[in-house]
N, C-alpha and C positions, 0 to 999 in steps of 0.2 A: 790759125785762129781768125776769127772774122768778127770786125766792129760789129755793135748793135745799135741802130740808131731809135730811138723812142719818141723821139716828138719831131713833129714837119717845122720848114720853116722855108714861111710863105716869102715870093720876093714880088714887088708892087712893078709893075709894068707897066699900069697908065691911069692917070686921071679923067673924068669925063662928068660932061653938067649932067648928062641925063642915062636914064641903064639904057636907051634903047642902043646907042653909040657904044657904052660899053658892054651892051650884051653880045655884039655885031664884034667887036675884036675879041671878047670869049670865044664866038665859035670861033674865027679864024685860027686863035693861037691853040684849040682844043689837036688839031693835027700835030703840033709841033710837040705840046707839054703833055705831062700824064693827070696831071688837075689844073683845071684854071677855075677862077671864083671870080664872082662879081660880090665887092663887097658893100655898103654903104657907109660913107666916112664922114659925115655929119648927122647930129639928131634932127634935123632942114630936111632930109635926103635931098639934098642938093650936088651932093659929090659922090660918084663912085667911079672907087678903085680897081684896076684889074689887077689880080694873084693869079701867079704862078708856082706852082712846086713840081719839082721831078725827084722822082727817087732818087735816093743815095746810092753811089755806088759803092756796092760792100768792098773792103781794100784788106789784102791779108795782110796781117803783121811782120813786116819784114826786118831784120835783124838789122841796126843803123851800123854802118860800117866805120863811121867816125865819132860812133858812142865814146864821150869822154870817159874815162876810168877813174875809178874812183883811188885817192888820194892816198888810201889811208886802209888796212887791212883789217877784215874783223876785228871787234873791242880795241883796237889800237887805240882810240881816242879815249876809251876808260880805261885803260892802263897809262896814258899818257895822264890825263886829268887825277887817277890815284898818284901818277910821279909825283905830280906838284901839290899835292897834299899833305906826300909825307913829309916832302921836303920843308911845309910850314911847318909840322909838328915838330919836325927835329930842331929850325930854328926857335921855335918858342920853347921848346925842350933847355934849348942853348943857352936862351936869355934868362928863365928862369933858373937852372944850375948859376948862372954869373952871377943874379942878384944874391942871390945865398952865399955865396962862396965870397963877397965883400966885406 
């Protein structure tokens, strides 16, 4: 089976006062990445950011070889939680037979 990935997630490479600077390392990093973006990070445009994203590499699901196991076998824990159930009914079974029988 193969992950699906649905949304990017951009990672910020450089800061710069003016786009012309950060338009000039877009294209440079364009050879390297598969998007680069020039963003603007103040309502001034004073500041822009360069983004980077590259595809995800799809990864097959591989079986963990050190998968802890689980503790406890089907319903185990509802048959264990009825044990101690019945066991209060019986006790209160117990105490109420006592009080009668004084």
């Amino acid at each position: 089976m193969t992950e699906v990935v649905s949304n990017k997630s951009w990672d910020v490479v450089a800061t710069f006062s003016t786009y012309e600077e950060a338009n000039s390392r877009r294209n440079q990093l364009l050879n390297v990445y598969d998007e680069v973006k020039v963003k603007r990070a103040s309502s001034d445009g004073e500041v822009f950011r360069v983004k980077v994203w590259n595809k995800p590499v799809v990864k097959e699901n591989e079986e963990k070889l050190n998968k802890p196991k689980n503790k406890f076998k089907k319903r185990q824990n509802v048959k264990r939680a009825q044990r101690n159930d019945n066991k209060k009914i019986r006790a209160r079974r117990k105490e109420s037979q006592d009080f009668y029988r004084e």
